[in-house]
C-alpha positions in Angstrom: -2.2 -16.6 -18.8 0.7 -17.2 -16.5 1.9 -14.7 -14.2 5.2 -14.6 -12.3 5.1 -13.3 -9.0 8.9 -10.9 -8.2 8.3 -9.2 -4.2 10.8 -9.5 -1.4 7.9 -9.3 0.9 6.7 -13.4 1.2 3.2 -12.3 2.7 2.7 -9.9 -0.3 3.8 -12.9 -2.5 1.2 -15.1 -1.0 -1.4 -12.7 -1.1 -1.3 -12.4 -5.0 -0.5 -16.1 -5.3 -4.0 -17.0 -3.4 -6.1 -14.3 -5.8 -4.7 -15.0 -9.0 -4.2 -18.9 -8.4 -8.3 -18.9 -7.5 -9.0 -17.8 -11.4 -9.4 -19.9 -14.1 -7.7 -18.5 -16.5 -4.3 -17.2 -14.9 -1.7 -19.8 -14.1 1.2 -18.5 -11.0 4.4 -19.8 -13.0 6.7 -18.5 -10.3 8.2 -16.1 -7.5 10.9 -14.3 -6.8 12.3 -12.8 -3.9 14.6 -10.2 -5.6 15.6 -8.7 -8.9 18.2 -11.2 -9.8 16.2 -14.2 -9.4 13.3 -12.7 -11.4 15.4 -11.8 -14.0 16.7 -15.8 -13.8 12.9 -17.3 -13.7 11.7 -15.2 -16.5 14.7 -16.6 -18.4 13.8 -20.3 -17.2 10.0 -20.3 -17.1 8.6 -17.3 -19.7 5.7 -16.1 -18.0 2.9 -13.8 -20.3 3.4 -11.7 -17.2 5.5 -10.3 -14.3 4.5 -8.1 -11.6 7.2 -7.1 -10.6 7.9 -4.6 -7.3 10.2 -1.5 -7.4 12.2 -1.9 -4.2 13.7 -5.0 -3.8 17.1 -6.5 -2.3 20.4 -7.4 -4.9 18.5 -6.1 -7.8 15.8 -3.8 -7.7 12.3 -4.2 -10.0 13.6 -1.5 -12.2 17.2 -2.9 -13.0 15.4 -6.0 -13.4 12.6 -4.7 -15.7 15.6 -3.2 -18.1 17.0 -6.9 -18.3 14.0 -8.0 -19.2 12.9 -5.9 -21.7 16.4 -5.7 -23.1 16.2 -9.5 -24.2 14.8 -10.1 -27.5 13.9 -13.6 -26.6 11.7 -12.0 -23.7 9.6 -9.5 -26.3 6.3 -11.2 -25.5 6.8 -10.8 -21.4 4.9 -7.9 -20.1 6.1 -6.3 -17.0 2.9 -4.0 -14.4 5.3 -2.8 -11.4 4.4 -2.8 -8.2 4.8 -0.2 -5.6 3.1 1.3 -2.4 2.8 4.8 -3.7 0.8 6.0 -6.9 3.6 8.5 -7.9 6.1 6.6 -6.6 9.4 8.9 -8.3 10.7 5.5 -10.0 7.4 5.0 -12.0 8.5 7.1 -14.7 11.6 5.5 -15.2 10.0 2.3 -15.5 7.8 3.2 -17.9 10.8 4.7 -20.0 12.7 1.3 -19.3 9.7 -0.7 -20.9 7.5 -1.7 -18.2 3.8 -2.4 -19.3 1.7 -1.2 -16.3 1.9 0.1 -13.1 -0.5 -0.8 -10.0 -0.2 0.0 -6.1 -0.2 -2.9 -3.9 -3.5 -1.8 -1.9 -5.4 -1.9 -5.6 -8.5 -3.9 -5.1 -8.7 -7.1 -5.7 -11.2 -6.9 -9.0 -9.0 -4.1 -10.4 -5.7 -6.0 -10.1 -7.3 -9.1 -12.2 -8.9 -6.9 -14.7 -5.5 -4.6 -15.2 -3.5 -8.1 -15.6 -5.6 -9.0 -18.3 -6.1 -5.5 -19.8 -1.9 -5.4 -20.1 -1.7 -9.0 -21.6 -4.7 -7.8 -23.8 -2.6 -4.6 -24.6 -5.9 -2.8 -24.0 -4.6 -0.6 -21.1 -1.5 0.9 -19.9 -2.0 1.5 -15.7 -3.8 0.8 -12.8 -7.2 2.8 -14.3 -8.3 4.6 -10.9 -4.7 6.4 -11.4 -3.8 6.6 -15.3 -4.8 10.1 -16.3 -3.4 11.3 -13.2 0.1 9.4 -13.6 0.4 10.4 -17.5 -0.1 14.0 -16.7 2.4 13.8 -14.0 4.7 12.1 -16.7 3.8 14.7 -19.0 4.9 17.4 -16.4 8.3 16.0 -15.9 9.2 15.2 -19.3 11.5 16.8 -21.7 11.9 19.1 -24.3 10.4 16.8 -27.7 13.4 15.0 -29.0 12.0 12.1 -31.0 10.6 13.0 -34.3 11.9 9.1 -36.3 9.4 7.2 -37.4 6.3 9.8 -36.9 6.5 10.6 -40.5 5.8 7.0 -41.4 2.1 7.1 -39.8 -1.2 8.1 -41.4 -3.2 11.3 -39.8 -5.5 8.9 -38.4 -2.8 6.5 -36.7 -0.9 10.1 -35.5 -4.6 11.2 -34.0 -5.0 7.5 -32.3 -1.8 8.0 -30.8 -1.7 11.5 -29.5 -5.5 9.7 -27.8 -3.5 6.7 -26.8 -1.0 9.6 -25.1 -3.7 11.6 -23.8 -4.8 8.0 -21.6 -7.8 7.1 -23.8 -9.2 2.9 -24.0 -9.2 2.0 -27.1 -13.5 2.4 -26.3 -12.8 6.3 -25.6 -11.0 6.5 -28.7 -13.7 4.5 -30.6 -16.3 7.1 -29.1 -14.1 10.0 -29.7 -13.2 8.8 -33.6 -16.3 7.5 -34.3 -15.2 4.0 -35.0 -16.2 0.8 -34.0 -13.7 -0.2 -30.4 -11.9 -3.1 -33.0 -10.5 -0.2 -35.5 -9.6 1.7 -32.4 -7.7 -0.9 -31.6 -6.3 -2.1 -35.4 -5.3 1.4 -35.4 -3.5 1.3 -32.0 -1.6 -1.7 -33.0 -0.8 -0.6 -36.5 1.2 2.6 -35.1 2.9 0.5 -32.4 4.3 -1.9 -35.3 4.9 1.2 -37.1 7.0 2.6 -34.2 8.6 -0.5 -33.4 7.1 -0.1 -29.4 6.8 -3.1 -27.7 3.0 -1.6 -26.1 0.9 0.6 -25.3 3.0 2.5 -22.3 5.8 2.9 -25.0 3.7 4.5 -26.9 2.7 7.2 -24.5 6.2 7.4 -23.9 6.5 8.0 -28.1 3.8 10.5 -27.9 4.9 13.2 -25.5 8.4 12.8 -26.4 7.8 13.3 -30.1 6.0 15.9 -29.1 3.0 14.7 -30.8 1.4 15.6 -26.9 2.3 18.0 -25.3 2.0 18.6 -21.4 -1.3 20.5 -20.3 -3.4 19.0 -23.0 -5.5 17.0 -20.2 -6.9 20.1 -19.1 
């Protein structure tokens, strides 16, 4: 797995650099110090993934992240944004603009490497100590159901995955919950993203609650 590395803060950089450099199976491609240049060495040096922090100098992590995902020739990057607050106010936006995850910089050093690997797996959407909490704050802030295109396509099984999927169920809840083995959890999951046409998981949540196939208060 190779990772770029997109924080205006050097020490920060060098911090992730020295954890994820010291595992076998992740590879640092690259830094940046800004938006703009991360935009550039995604371009020049396609990295599985970027984590990529919110506030940063000429371009910030979001503008950046909208690049990015914007570029069909960059569909397989997956972007986890970085940021020092868990609801930062920009979180939702990035989500929205296609970002894959979500982590705050104090996350613990075993959590980071298993939510990298979780979003290149497409297994996870966020940072988990925070998910359900973060989706239900997105769920409180979003809007009116406007996106109906495309639900009519799925099965009743692949619309119940993805109203799980939106509720911030692993594809093992949703295994436990459907009564299926974890692998048609996930065959299911990836099925309605195809379906859908979302690029992962977080879209999907995104697709749920503003289909309206969730609806805000269904956490309990």
């Amino acid at each position: 797995m190779r990772v770029l590395l997109a924080d205006d803060q050097s020490l920060v950089r060098a911090g992730f650099h020295a954890l994820l450099s010291a595992q076998p199976d992740i590879e640092v491609a690259g830094e940046a110090a800004d938006g703009a240049e991360a935009v550039e060495r995604v371009r020049a040096l396609r990295p599985d993934v970027v984590l990529m922090d919110i506030r940063m100098p000429r371009l910030d992590g979001l503008a950046a992240t909208r690049e990015i995902t914007a570029d069909p020739e960059l569909a397989a990057v997956k972007v986890v944004m970085l940021t020092t607050f868990e609801l930062d106010e920009y979180v939702f936006e990035a989500i929205r603009s296609g970002a894959s995850g979500f982590l705050v910089k104090d996350t613990e050093p075993e959590e980071l490497l298993r939510a990298v690997r979780a979003v290149m797996d497409g297994d996870a959407l966020l940072s988990p100590g925070v998910t359900r909490r973060l989706i239900e704050e997105f769920a409180a802030r979003s809007k009116a159901p406007a996106r109906t295109v495309g639900l009519g396509e799925l099965t009743e099984r692949e619309r119940e995955v993805m109203a799980l999927v939106g509720l911030g169920l692993s594809n093992e809840e949703i295994a436990r919950r459907l009564v299926v083995s974890p692998l048609t959890a996930k065959t299911h999951v990836s099925r309605t993203m195809v379906k859908l046409g979302a690029r992962d998981r977080a879209q999907l949540v995104v697709l749920a609650y503003e289909s309206g196939l969730v609806r805000p208060g269904w956490l309990g």
